[in-house]
C-alpha positions in Angstrom: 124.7 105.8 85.2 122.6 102.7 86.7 124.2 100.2 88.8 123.2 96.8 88.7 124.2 94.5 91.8 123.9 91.1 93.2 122.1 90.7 96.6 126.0 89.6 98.2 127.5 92.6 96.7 128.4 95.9 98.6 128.7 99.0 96.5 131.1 101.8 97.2 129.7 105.0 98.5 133.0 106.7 98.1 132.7 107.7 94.5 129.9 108.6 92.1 130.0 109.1 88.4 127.1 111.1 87.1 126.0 111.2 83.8 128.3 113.0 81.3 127.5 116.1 80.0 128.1 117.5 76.5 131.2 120.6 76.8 130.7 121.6 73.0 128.2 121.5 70.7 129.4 123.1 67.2 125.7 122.3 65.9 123.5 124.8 65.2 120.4 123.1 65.5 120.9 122.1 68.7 121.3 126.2 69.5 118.2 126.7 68.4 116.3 123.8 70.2 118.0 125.5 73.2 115.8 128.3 72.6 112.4 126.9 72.6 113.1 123.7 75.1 112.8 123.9 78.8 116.4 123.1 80.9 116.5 121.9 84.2 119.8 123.6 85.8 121.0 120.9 88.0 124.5 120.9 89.4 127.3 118.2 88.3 130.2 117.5 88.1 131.8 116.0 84.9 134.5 113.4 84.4 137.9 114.0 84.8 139.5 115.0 80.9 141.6 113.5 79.9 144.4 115.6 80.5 143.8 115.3 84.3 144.9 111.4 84.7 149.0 110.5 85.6 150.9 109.3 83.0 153.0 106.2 83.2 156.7 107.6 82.4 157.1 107.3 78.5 153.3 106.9 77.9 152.6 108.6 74.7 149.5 110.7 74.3 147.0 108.5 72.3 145.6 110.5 69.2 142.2 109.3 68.0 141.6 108.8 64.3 139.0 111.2 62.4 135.9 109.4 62.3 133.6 110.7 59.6 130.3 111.4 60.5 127.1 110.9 58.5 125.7 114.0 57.5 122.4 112.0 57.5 122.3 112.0 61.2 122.4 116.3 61.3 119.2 116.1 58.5 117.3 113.8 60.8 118.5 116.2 63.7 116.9 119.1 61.8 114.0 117.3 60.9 113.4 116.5 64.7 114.4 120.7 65.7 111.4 121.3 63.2 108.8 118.9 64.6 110.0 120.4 67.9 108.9 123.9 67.0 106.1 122.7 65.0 104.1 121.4 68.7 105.6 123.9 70.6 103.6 126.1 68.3 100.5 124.1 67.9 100.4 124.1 72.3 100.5 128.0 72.1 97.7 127.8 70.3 95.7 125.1 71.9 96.4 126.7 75.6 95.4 130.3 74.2 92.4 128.5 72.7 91.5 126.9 76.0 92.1 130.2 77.7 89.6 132.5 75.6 87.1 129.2 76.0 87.2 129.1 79.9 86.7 133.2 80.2 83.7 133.4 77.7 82.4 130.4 79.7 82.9 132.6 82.7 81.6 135.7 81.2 78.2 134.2 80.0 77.8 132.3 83.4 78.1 135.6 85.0 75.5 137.2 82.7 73.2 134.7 83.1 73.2 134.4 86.7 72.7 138.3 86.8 70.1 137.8 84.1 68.1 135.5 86.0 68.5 136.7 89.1 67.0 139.6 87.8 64.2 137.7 86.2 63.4 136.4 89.9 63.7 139.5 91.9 61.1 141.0 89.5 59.0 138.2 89.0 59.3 138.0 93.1 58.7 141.5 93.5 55.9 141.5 91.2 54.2 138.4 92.7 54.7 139.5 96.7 52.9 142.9 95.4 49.8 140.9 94.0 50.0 139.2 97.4 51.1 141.7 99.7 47.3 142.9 100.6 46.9 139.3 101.8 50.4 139.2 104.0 51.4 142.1 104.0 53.8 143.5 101.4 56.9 144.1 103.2 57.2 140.7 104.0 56.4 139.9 100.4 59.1 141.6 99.1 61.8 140.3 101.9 60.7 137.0 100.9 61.1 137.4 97.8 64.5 139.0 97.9 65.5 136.3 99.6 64.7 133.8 97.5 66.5 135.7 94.4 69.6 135.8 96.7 69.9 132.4 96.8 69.3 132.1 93.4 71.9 134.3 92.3 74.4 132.4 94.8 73.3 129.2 93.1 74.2 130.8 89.7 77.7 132.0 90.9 78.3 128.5 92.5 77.4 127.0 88.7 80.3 129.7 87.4 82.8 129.1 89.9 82.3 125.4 88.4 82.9 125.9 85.1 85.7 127.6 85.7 87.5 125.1 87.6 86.6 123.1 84.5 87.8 124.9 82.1 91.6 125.6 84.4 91.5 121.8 84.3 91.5 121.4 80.7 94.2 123.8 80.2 96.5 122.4 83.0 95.9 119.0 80.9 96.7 120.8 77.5 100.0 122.3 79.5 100.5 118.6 80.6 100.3 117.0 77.1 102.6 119.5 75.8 105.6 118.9 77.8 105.1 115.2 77.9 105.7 115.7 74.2 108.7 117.9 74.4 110.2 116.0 77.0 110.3 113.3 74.5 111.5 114.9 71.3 114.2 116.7 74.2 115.2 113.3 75.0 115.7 112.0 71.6 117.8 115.1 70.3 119.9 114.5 73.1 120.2 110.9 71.8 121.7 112.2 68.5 123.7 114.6 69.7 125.2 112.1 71.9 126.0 109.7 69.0 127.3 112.0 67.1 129.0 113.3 69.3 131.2 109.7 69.9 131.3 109.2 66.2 133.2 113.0 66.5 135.5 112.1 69.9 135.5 108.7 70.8 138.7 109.3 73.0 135.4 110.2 75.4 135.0 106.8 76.1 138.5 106.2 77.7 137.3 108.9 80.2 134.2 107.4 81.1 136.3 103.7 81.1 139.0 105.1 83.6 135.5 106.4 85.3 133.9 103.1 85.8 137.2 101.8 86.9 137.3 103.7 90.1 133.9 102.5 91.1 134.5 98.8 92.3 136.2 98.7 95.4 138.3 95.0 94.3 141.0 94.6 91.6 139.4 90.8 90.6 137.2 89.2 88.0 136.9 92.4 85.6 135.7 92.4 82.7 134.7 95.4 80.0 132.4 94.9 77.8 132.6 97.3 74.6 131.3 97.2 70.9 132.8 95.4 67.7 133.6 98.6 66.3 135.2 99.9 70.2 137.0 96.4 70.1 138.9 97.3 67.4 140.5 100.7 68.2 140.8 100.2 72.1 142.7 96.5 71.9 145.2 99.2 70.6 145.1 101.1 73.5 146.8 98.9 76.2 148.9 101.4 77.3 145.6 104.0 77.9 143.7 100.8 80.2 144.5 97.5 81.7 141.0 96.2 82.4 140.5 93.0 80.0 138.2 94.0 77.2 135.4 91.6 75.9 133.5 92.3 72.4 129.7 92.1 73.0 127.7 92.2 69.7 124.8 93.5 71.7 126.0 97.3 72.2 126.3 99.9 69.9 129.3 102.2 69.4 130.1 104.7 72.6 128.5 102.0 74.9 130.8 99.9 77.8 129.7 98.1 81.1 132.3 96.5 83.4 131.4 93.4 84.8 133.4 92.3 88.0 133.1 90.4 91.0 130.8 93.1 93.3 128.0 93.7 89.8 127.9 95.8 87.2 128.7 98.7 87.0 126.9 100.3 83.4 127.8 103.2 81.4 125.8 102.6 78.3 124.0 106.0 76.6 120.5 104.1 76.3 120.7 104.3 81.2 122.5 107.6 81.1 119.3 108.7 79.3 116.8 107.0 81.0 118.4 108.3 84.1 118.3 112.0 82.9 114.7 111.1 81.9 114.0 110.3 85.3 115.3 113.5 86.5 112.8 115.5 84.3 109.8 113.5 84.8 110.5 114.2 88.6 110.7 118.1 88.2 107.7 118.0 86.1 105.9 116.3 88.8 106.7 119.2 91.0 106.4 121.6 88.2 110.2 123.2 88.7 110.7 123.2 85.1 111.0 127.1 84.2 
C-alpha cells in the first residue's frame, strides 16, 4: 500500500498495513503456476477478518450477495499458466544451450593451446638443435622452452577469456528469463486478485476498516470507491461511517481515503507495484530460490 502525502502532513508510524495476501485459492491453475514460479517467502501479517472487529450491540452480520464471475477471466488465466510454462521451457533450453556452447569453447581453447604449444616446443626444439653448435644446445633448448611456456600461458589466458564470456551470456539468458516470469507472475496475480473481489467483495470492508486506522485525525475524510462499490457499500452504514464518494476512475475492489494528513491508497494496481518492487529487489540480490 503506497502512501501519498503533502509536504505539511505527518504520517503515523504506529500502524502499517501491508499488502493483503490471498488465504484461498480454489483455482487450479494457479496450483500449477505455483509449481513452476519462483516465491519469495517474506513474513506478513494480514488484515484483521472480519470476524475480529467489535460489533456495535444489535449490529447484524452483513452477508454479501453472490457475484457471478466470468468464466472468461479463468480461460485467460489458463492461457497466461500456458505461456508461463511455454518460456519457462524455452529458458531450459536456451541456458542448456549456452552451457554446452561455453564448455566446447573451453574444450577446443584447451586443445589448441596444447596443440600449439606443442607446435612451438618442437619447432623450438628443432630450431635451437640446428643452432645449438653455434650457442651451444643446452641453452638452445632452455630458450626455447621458454618461449613455448609463455606461449602456452598466453593460450590458457585466451581460454580463461572465453569462458568468462560464455558465463556472461548465460547469466544474461538467466536474467532475461526471470524478467519474463516476473512479469507473467505479476499479471496472474492481477487476475487472481480480481477475481478474487468479484468472488468476496466483503474483503473490501476489511481493507476499508484498514485504511481507517491509518490517519491519526477524525476530519475531512473522504473514501473514494467505484460505481459499482458505490452501490452495495451506501448500504452498508452500519459496517463504516467514513463518507463515501463515487470516482469513475477506479475499477471494482479499488478505494483510497482522502483526508486532511494525504492519502492514504489501497488500490490493487500500488499493492502490485509494491509487491513488484519487492521482487525486483531480491532479484537484484539474487535471493530468489
Amino acid at each position: 500500500m503506497r502512501l501519498y502525502t503533502r509536504a505539511r502532513v505527518v504520517k503515523s508510524n504506529v500502524v502499517e498495513v501491508r499488502m493483503p495476501r490471498i488465504v484461498e485459492c480454489r483455482t487450479e491453475e494457479f496450483q500449477l503456476l505455483g509449481k513452476h514460479l519462483s516465491v519469495v517467502h517474506e513474513r506478513s501479517e494480514s488484515l484483521p477478518q472480519e470476524d475480529e472487529f467489535p460489533r456495535l450491540e444489535g449490529e447484524e452480520k452483513w452477508e454479501p450477495s453472490t457475484v457471478a464471475v466470468d468464466e472468461a477471466e479463468h480461460e485467460k488465466a489458463k492461457e497466461i499458466i500456458a505461456e508461463a510454462e511455454a518460456i519457462r521451457a524455452q529458458a531450459q533450453i536456451e541456458l542448456e544451450k549456452a552451457r554446452v556452447e561455453s564448455v566446447e569453447i573451453l574444450e577446443k581453447a584447451r586443445v589448441e593451446g596444447e596443440e600449439a604449444a606443442l607446435r612451438l616446443r618442437e619447432e623450438v626444439s628443432h630450431q635451437a638443435y640446428e643452432e645449438g653448435y653455434a650457442r651451444g644446445l643446452a641453452q638452445g633448448l632452455q630458450e626455447g622452452a621458454a618461449q613455448g611456456e609463455r606461449e602456452a600461458e598466453r593460450m590458457k589466458a585466451e581460454a580463461r577469456d572465453i569462458l568468462a564470456l560464455a558465463q556472461r551470456a548465460a547469466h544474461e539468458e538467466w536474467s532475461k528469463v526471470d524478467e519474463t516470469l516476473l512479469r507473467l507472475a505479476l499479471k496472474v496475480a492481477e487476475r487472481i486478485l480480481r477475481v478474487r473481489i468479484l468472488e468476496h467483495p466483503e474483503q473490501l470492508l476489511q481493507r476499508i476498516r484498514a485504511l481507517s486506522l491509518l490517519p491519526e485525525e477524525r476530519e475531512g475524510w473522504k473514501l473514494h470507491v467505484s460505481t459499482a462499490d458505490y452501490r452495495w457499500l451506501s448500504q452498508c452504514s452500519d459496517e463504516i461511517d467514513i463518507p463515501l464518494l463515487e470516482d469513475q476512475t477506479l475499477t471494482s475492489g479499488d478505494c483510497f481515503l482522502e483526508c486532511t494528513e494525504g492519502i492514504f491508497d489501497a488500490r490493487v494496481e500500488v499493492q502490485l507495484e509494491r509487491c513488484e518492487q519487492l521482487l525486483r529487489e531480491e532479484l537484484r540480490h539474487d535471493r530468489l530460490e
